[in-house]
N, C-alpha and C positions, 0 to 999 in steps of 0.2 A: 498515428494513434490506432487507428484500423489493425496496420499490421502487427503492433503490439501487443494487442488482444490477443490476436492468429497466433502469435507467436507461444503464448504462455498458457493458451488450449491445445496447442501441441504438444507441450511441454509434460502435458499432465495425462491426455490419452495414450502420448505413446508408453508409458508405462503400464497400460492396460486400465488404466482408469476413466471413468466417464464423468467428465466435467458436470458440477452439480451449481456452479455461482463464480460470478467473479467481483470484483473491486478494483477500480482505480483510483490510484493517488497522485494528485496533480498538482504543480507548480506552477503559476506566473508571475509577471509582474503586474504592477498596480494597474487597477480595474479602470482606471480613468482615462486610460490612453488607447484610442482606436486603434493599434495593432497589434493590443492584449488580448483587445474583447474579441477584434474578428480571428485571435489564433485561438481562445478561449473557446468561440463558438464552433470550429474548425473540428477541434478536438474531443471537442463532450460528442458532436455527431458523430465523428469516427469511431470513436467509441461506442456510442448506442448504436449505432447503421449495424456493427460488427457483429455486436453479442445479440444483437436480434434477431437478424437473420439466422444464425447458428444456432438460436434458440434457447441462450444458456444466460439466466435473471441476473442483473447485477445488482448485490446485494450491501454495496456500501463503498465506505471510502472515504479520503478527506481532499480539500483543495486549499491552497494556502494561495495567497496574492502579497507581493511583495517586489521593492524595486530592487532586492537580492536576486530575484529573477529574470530581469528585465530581459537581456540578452539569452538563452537557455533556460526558454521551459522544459519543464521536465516533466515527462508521462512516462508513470509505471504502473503495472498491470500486475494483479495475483490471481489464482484460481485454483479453486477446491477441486475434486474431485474423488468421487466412490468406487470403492473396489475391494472383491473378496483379496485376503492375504496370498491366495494360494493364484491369484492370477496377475500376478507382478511378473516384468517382464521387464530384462535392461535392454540399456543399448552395447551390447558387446557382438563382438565379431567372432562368435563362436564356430566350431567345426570346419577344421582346415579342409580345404575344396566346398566348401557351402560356397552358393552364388550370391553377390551382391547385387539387389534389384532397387532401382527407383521406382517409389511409385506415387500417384498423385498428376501434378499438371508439371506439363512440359518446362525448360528452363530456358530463361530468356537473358536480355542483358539487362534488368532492371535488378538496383540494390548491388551490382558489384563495388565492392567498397564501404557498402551501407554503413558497416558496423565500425570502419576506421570514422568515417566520415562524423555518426553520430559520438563518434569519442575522440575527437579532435576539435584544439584551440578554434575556435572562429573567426576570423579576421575580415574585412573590407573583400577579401577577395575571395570567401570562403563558394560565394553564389554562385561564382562563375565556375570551380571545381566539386560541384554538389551533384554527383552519382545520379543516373536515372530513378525515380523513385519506386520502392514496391509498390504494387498495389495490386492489396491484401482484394479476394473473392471468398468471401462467406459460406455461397454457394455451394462453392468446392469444397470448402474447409467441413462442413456440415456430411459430404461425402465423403472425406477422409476420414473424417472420423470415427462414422461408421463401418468402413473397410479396414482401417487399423484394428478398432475392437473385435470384428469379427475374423479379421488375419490373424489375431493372437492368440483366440479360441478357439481356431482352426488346429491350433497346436502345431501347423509347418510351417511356422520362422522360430527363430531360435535368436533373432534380436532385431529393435528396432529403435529410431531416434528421427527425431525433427532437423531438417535442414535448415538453421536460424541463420548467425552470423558465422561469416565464410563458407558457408554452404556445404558443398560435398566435401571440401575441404576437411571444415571440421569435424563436421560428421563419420565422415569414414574413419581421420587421424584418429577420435576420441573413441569410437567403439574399436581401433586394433589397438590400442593402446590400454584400453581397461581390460582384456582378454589376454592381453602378451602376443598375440599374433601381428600377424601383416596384413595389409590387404594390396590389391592389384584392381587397379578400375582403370576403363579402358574408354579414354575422350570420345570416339567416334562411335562409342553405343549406348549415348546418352540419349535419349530422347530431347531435342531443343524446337523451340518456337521460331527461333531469324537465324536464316543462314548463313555459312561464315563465323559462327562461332568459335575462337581461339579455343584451347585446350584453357588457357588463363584466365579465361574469362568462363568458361563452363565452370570452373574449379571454383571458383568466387561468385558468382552470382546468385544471391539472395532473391529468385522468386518466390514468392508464396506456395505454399500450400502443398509441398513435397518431405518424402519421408525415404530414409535410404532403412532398404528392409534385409536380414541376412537371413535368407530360405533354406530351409533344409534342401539338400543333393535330392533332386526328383522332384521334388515338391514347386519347381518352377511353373509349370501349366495350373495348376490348384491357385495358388498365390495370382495368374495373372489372370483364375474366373473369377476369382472374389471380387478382384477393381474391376473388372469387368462391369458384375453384377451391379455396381453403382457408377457406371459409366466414367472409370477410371482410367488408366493405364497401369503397368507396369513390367518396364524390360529389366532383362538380363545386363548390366555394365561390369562386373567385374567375379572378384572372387576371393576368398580366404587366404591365405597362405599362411607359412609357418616358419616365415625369415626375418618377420617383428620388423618390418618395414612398412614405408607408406610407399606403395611406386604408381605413377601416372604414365598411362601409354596414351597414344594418337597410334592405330592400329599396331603396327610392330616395332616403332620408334618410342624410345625410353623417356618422356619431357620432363621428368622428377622423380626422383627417388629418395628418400631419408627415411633412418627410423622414427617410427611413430611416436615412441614412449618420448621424446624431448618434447614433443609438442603439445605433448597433454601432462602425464601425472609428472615426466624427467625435468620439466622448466624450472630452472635454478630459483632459488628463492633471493631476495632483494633484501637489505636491510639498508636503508638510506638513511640523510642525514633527516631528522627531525626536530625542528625547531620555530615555538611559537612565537606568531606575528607583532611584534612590538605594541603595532599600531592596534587592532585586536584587542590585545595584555591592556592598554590604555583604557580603550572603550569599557571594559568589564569593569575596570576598577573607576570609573564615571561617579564623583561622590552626587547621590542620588539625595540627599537631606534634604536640600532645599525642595522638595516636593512635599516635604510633612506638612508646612502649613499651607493646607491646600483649605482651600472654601467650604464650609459643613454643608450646603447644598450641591450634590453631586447629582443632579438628575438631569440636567444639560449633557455631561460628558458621560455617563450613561447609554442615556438615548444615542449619541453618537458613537457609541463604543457596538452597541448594539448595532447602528447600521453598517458597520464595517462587514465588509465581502467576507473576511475570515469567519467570523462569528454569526451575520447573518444565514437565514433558511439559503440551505443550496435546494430546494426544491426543485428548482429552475435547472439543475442539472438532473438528476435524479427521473422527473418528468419525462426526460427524453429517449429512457432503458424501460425496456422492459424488465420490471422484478419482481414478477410472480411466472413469468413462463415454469411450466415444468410445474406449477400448483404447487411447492415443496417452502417455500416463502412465509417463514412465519413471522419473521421482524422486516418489515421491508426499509429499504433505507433512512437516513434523520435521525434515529436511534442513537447508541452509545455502539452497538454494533450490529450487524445483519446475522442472522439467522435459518438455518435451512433443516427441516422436520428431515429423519431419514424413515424412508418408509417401511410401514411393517415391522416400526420397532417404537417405543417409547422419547426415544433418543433423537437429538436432536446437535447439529453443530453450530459455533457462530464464529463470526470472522470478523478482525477490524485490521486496519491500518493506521497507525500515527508516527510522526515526527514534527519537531516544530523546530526549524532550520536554524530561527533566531537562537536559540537555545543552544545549538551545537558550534556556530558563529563565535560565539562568546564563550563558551565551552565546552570543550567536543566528550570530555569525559562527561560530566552530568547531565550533559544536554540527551546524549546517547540514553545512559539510565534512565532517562526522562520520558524518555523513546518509549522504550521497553517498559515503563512503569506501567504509564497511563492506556497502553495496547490492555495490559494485562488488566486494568480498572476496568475498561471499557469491556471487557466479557465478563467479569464478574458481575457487574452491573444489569447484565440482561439473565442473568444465572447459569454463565459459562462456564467450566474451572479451564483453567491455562494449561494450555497441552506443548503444540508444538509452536516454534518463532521460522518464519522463513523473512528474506529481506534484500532489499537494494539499495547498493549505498553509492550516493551519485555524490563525488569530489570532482576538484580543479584538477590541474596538472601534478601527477605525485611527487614530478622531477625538483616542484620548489619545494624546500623546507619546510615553511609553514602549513603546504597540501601535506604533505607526506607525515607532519605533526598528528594534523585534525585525524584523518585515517586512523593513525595508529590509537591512537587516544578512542575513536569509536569504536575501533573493534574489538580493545580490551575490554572497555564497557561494557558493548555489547554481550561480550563470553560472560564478563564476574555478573549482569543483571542473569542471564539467561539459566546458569549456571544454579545460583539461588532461588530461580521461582522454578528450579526443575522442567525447563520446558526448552529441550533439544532444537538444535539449529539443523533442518531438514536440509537446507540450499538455499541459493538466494544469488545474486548476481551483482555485481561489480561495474559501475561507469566511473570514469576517469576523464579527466581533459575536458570536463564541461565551463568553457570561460570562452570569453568574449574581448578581444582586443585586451589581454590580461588580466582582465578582470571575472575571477570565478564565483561559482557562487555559492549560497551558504551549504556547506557541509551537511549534507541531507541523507542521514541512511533510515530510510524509511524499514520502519517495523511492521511485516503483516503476521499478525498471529492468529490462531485455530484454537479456540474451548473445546467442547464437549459438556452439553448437558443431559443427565442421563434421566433426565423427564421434564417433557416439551409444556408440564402444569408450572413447571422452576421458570418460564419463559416470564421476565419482567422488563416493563418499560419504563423512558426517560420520564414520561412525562405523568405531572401529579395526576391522579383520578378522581380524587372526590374533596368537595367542600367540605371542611370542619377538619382531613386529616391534619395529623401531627409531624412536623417536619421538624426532623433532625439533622445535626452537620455532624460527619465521622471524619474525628482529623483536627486539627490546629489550625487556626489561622496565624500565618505570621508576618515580619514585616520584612517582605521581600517584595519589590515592586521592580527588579529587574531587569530585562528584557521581554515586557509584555505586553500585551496588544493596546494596554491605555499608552503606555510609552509612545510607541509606534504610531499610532492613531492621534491623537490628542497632543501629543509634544514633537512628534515626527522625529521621536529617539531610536536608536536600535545600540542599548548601552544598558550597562549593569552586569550584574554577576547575576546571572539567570536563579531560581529556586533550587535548594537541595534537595537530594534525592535519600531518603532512610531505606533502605534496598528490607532491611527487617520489620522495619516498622507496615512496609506496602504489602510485605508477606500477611504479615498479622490483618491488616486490614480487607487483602480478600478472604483469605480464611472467612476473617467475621462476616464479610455481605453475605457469601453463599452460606452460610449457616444459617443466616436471619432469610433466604430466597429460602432454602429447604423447609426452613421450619412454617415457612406462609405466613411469615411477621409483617412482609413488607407490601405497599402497592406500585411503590418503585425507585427505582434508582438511578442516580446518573453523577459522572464525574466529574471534578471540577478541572476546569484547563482555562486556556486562550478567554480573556475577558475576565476572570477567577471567579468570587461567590457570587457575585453580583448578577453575572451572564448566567452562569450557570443554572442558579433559581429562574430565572426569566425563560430559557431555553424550556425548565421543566414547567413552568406555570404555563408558557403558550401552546408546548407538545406539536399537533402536525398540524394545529390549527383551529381544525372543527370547533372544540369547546374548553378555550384557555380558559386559565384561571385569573384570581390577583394572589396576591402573597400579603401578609403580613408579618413580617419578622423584625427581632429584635435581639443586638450584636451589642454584649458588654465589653469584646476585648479591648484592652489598652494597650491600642496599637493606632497607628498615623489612620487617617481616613481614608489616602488612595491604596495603600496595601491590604486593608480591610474589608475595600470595595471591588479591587480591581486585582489586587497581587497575586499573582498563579503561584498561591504554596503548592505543593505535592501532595500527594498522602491525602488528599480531601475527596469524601464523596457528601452527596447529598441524599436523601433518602425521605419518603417520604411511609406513612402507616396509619392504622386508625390510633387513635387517640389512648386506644383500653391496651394497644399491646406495646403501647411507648417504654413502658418500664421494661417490658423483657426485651424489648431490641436496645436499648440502653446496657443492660446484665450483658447480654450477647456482646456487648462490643467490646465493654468493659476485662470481660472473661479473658478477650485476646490479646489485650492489650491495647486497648483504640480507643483513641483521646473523643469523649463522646459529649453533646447536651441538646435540649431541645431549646431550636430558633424561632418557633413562628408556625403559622397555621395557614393552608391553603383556605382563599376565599374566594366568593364569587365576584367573576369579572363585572360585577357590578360595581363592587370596590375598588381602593388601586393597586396597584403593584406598589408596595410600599419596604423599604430598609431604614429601620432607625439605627443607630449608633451611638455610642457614648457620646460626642459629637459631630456625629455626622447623621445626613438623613439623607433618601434618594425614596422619589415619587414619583408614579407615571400612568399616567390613564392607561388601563389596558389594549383598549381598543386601539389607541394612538401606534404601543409598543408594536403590536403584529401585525398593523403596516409599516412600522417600519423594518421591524426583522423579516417579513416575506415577503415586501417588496424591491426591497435595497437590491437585488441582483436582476430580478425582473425588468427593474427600469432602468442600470444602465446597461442592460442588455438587447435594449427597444432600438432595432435598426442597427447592431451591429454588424459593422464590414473594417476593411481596410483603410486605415489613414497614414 
């Protein structure tokens, strides 16, 4: 988890940027098994130990638990980072005869293989062939960081990039190959940690906290005061050339040679067969009726819906990061999305990450859309507009049919959502192979996306603010009960045809929030997902804690009581205002087309959390509710280790 972090703070200074926030989004399996919790608790520290020391806030993220996870969790990382336009810097391998320098910490045998390893089948005997591990130093990374940005302002390199997966390997291959050149790097002037190092093993080894830098002709001694200055290294190992090759020496001996361009942009493209899973195709179409007549008191499964790991306060993670270092923290995490002020400007960015795997399981086309929808709800909500999408999309084996189906079905999704809300796919990265004695797991292409508010007064929270507001729902409730967290939780299903996506209709509905954030209609806003109206309101009436509210609302539609209560339609926000500007954020909604009316009115937590229904009702002492939503992860996280 550590090195994960390292990895995508690399990723974003070596382009001359200085990391300003990051987020992680995490996968397990179900919370009740002591070798979740103690890999749950393993990885939220690796996590905070990382970005703490380094000094860079982590400002959100989601975590999902599910026994879709059990064998392969999954941790991914995103990170922002600031920089003027004019000090952009690639990784190419520009000016034939420039030297190739490593710089940063020596290379060792840890992580060789890393990157096969964490993208290979798992099996019974996977333990015994499991790569020495990295392990990521902060420390360093906090020095690299600043010796890359100040190497780049120096204006003597001419290109630089992160040693991630395959290390010098691919590092070198990818910057002569996005240049058209060659390079020539030479084993025995590599700087290493244990002697005896193979040329094969230098070439592969995934240590931490290293960066191959391409120095102007001369500019070698400059480049090695800079890592100096912060008690770095860096040598000389190689050099430019101009025969669009990759070659590898051991001093005058040739131990590899190819051209570069195959192994980066020349790599054939693949069209395989694609075809969806029978058993899958069955689950989706699960006739779900028999849940209509469900019991008109729903406040039993409620409350238990509420204490589910997904939908309870992750405070308990959160707690463990720092997210105000750097003072620049204006939404700190729990929110709809995390936020960071830029300074010396009005201006302010925010950033979320969503997927909900169940949804892409059952179907990878809407489930994807679904992705990308609710990313995009979640910054309008705080008063972000949706700028760029970056993303990781973690499948099984592509080799089967039904992997190689899901994939293709997300990625198109992904393009037709991203395409429509105008908001460009920067990069984003690709895991494959993630199963467990052939068992993979659910289809997870996580969305992290980037707003921009362009005044930090637009900044709006999930949670209600004041007793007597006017609460409104934007959007339809319909009767879709799907693949949702009451399924899952309460019936122990993971079946149905998940919620549709109106890719128009979500357009229209951020339009309308930031129009109602602009005009200072609203006190706040938040979206509906995981747990649907029911959580949702509850999320926003308790907020971070300090001074919940109750609810009183009341729901005419003629619809079943658990889709009503519980069904994750799309397309829904919550919102709350004073009372005098209800009518114009009603016009406002109306204007864009957004299914609009008023539900109900925040009260004091004197009162209770209350939902009526045409026949249905759900009621719950407040006080009860925010023990159970902030403390459901706290306590079973009391003493976790290994079982």
């Amino acid at each position: 988890a550590a090195t994960g972090v390292g990895g995508i703070l690399r990723d974003v200074f070596t382009m001359g940027a200085r990391p300003i926030a990051v987020l992680d989004s995490l996968r397990f399996g179900d919370l009740d098994t002591g070798r979740v919790r103690y890999l749950f608790s393993g990885v939220v520290k690796g996590v905070g130990d990382y970005g703490n020391c380094v000094g860079i806030p982590n400002i959100g993220g989601e975590i999902y638990f599910d026994r879709g996870y059990e064998g392969n969790p999954i941790v991914n990382a995103m990170c922002l980072g600031l920089m003027k336009a004019e000090d952009l810097i690639k990784g190419e391998a520009e000016g034939v005869g420039n030297p190739l320098m490593t710089v940063g910490a020596r290379t060792g045998r840890d992580g060789i293989h890393g990157a096969t390893f964490a993208s290979e089948e798992l099996s019974d005997d996977s333990q015994a062939s499991r790569p020495q591990v990295q392990v990521g130093d902060p420390f360093t990374e906090k020095l690299l960081l600043e010796a890359s940005l100040e190497l780049i302002k120096s204006g003597h390199i001419t290109g630089i990039q992160d040693m991630g997966a395959a290390g010098i390997t691919s590092s070198a291959s990818e910057m002569a190959g996005r240049s058209g050149n060659g390079v020539e790097i030479d084993m025995e002037l590599v700087p290493i940690r244990e002697p005896g190092m193979t040329p094969y093993e230098i070439l592969l080894s995934e240590s931490q906290e290293r960066m191959l830098v391409v120095a102007k002709s001369g500019s070698e001694n400059v480049v090695r005061d800079i890592l100096a200055k912060w008690e770095l290294e860096a040598e000389e190992i190689g050099r430019v050339t101009d025969d669009g090759l990759f070659r590898v020496l051991e001093g005058d001996r040739v131990v590899a040679e190819i051209p570069s361009l195959p192994l980066t942009e020349g790599c054939p493209t693949y069209e395989r067969e694609g075809v969806e899973s029978e058993e899958i195709g069955e689950l989706r179409c699960t006739d779900l009726t028999g849940f209509n007549e469900a019991d008109a008191d729903q406040s039993e499964a409620f409350l238990k819906l509420m204490g589910s790991p997904n939908i309870a306060s992750k405070q308990w993670i959160y707690g463990q990061y720092d997210t105000t270092v750097r003072t620049s923290t204006a939404v700190r995490p729990g929110g709809d999305a995390g936020v960071v002020r830029l300074r010396g400007t009005r201006r302010a960015v925010a950033a979320t990450t969503d997927c909900n795997g169940r949804y892409v399981y059952l179907n990878p086309r809407s489930g994807t859309l679904a992705a990308v929808a609710e990313a995009a709800r979640n910054l309008v909500c705080v008063g972000a507009l949706p700028t760029a999408v970056t993303n990781n999309l973690n499948f099984g084996n592509p080799l089967k049919p039904h992997i190689y189906y899901q994939f293709r079905e997300s990625v198109l999704a992904l393009a037709e959502a991203c395409k429509l809300f105008e908001t460009p796919v920067t990069g984003g990265n690709v895991s494959f192979y993630n199963e467990t004695s052939g068992a993979a797991i659910y289809p997870t292409p996580v969305i992290g996306m980037v707003g921009v508010l362009e005044d930090v007064d637009h900044i709006t929270r999930h949670a209600f603010q004041n007793v007597g507001d006017t609460i409104i729902l934007l959007g339809d409730n319909t009767d879709e009960l799907g693949a949702s967290e009451y399924l899952y939780v309460v019936e122990g299903l993971v079946a149905g045809e998940p919620p549709k996506v109106d890719l128009l209709g979500e357009r229209g509905l951020q339009h309308a929030v930031l129009a109602m954030i602009r005009n200072q209609l609203l006190h706040s806003a938040h979206d509906v997902s995981e747990g649907g109206l029911a959580c949702a309101l509850a999320e926003s009436a308790l907020g971070p804690g300090e001074s919940p509210f109750g609810v009183q609302v009341t729901l005419h539609d003629a619809i079943p009581v658990l889709p009503l209560l519980f069904g994750e339609a799309q397309g829904r926000i919550v919102v709350s205002c004073d009372p005098q500007s209800a009518d114009e954020v009603l016009v406002l909604a109306k204007r864009h087309g957004v299914p609009c009316r008023t539900v109900g009115q925040v009260v004091s937590s004197d009162e209770s959390f209350r939902i009526d229904g045409r026949t249905a009702t759900l009621e719950a002492d407040v006080e009860i509710l925010a023990e159970i939503f902030f403390g459901t992860i706290p306590n079973l996280m009391d003493g976790a280790g290994p079982s």
